[in-house]
N, C-alpha and C positions, 0 to 999 in steps of 0.2 A: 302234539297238541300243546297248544300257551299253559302256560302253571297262572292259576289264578295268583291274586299279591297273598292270599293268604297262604296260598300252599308254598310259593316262595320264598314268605318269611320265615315258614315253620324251616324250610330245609336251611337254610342261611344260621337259623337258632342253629339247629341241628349241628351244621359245619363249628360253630362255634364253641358249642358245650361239648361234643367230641375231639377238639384242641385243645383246652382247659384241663379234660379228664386226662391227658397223656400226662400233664403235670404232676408236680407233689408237692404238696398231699393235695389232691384232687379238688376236696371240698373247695380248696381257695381255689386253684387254678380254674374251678367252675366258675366261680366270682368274677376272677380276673377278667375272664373270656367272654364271661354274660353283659359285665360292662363297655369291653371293644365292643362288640354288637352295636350297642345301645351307641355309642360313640362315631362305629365306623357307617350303621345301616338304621338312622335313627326312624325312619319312618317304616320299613320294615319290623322293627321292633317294636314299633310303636302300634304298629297293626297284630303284632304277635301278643303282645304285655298287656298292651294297655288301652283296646277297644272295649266298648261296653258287649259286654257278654252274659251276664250275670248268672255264672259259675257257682254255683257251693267249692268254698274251699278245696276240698277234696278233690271234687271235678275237675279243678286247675291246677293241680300240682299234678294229676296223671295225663292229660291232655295237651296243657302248655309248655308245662313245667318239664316232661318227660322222668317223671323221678322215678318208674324202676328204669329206668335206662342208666342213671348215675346212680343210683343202689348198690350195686353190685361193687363199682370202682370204690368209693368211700369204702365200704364195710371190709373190702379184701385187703384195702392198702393200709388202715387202720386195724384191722382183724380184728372189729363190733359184729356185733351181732344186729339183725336186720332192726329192730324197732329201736338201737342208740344210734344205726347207722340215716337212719329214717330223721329222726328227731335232730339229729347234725344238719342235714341237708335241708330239712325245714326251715331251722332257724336262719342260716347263711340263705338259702334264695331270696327269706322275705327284706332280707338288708340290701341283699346283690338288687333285687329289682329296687330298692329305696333309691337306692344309687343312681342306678339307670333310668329310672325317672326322673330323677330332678336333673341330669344331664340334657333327655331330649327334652326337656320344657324348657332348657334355658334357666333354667331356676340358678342354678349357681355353675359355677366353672371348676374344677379338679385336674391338677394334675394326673398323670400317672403314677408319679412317687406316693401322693396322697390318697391316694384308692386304694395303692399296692398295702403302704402302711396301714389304712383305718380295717383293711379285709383282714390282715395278719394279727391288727389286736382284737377283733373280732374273731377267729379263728380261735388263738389263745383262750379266749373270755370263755368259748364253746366248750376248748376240750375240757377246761379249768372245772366246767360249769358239767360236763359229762361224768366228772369222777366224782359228784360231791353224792351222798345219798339217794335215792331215787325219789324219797317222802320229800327229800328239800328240792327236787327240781321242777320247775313250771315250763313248759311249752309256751311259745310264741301265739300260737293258735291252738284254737279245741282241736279236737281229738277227730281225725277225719271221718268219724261216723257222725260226729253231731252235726243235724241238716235242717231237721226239724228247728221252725222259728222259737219255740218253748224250750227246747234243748241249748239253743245256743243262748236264750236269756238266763237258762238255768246256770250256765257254764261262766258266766259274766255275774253274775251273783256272785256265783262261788267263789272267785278272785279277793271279795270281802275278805275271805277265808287267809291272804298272804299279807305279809308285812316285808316292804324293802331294807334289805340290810346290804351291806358291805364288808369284803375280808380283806385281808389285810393290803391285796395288790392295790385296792379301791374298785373293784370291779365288783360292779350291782348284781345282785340275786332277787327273785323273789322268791320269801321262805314260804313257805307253809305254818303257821300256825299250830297245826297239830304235831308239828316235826319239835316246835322249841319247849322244853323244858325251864327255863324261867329266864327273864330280864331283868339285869343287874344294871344300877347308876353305879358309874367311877368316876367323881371329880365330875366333870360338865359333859363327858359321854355315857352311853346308853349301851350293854351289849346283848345279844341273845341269844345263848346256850343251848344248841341241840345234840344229839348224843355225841356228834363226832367233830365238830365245826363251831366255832364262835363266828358272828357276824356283829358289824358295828351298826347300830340303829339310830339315824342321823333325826332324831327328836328328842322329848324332854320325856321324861320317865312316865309323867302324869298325859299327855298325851298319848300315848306308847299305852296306857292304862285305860284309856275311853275306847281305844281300838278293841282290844284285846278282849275288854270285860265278859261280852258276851261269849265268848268261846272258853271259858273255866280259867280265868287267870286271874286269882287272888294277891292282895299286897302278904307277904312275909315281913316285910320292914319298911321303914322309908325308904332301902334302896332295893328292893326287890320287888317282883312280880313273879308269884310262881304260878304253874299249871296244874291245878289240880289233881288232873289226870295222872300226873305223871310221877304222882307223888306214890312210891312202895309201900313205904314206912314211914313212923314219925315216935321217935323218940324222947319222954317229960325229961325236959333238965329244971336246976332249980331256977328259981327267981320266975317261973311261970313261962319260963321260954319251952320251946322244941328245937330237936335236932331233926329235920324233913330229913331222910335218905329217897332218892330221885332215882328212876326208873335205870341210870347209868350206874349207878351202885355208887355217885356223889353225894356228900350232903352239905344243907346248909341248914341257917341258923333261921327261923322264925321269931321274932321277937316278943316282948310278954304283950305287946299293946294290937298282936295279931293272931296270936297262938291259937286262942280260943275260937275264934271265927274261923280259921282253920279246920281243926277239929270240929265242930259242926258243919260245913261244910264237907268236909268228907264222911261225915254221916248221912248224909241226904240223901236218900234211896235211888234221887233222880239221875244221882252221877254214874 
């Protein structure tokens, strides 16, 4: 019997993300081989990717995407466990298909060398991004249960909740907010202090301070911004200053011209 075009893009994908996976580390050679596809059989791919279908997220990473198929490779060849191995494969497909679309449109032209290198600093960027904290790590996409329209506006709110920073390689994170324990100015840069990671915060302090306000982050000085929250203890020195000891067992200095609004604020029952 004839294979419909759909049923023979899907085997075509298939041929291809089974090529990829013999590779290593899989996760790229997934990339690499999503993009030949997209390259060798654009209109095939183009009927697999990129028809109107309108999927819930979820729905298309286990139907088009085939993700527990490539599951199993990631997480053995890396030896993660299934939801870091989940969360690798997420983030690389939604770049791999970035890719592959703007090739079958014509959108722009790439190399091979430049594919091969932009997947590999994107790979990096991932593992880089898979060992920091789990508080400081954000997902590309919600959480594959969010479907409901309310849930996914909820979840896009939330996002308010992150600030972009940068470590030292220059590669972007977004932090969480309740991960950072307070924002220091040095000289003309901005950083943000969470228990295990500095990240460089490419704003001006007083900016970096309208964001923040509403989630417990008070001035300690002209160059600080702490977290309420995160504050343990606070020790009277004289001249009307404090010594904040921070949830990491750090401390800094609160100045005379903030101490006190400090100290009422962590009197506030509401905190």
């Amino acid at each position: 019997m004839e294979l419909s075009m759909q049923e023979e893009a899907k085997l075509k994908y298939e041929e291809y993300m089974e090529a990829g996976l013999k590779m290593f580390p899989p996760f790229k050679g997934y990339g690499i081989k999503t993009i030949q596809f997209a390259i060798d059989e654009l209109e095939l791919y183009r009927i697999h990717f990129m028809c109107q279908c309108d999927m819930f997220t979820s729905d298309f990473f286990n139907e088009r995407v085939e993700i527990e198929k490539i599951l199993p490779y990631v997480r053995d060849s890396l030896e993660l466990n299934n939801q870091d191995a989940r969360w690798l494969i997420t983030n690389m497909v939604i770049y791999t298909l970035g890719i592959g679309s703007l090739l079958v449109n014509s959108t722009c032209i790439m190399s091979v060398e430049e594919i091969s290198r932009s997947l590999g600093s994107v790979c990096r960027g991932l593992m880089m991004q898979l060992k920091a904290p789990e508080d400081e790590r954000v997902e590309t996409i919600p959480d594959q249960n969010i479907k409901e329209l309310g849930r996914i506006e909820e979840y896009v709110k939330g996002k308010k909740n992150m600030i972009i920073g940068y470590n030292a390689d220059r590669e972007m994170f977004q932090i969480r907010l309740d991960a950072v324990l307070y924002f220091e100015a040095v000289g003309e840069k901005v950083f943000a202090y969470t228990k295990q990671h500095v990240y460089e915060i490419r704003q001006r302090l007083y900016q970096v301070e309208e964001q923040v306000k509403p989630f417990a982050f008070i001035r300690a000085s002209k160059s600080l911004l702490v977290s309420i929250k995160k504050i343990s203890s606070v020790i009277p020195e004289s001249g009307g200053r404090g010594r904040l000891r921070m949830m990491n067992g750090e401390t800094i200095i609160a100045s005379r011209a903030y101490y006190k609004e400090i100290i009422d604020t962590l009197k506030d029952p509401v905190l």
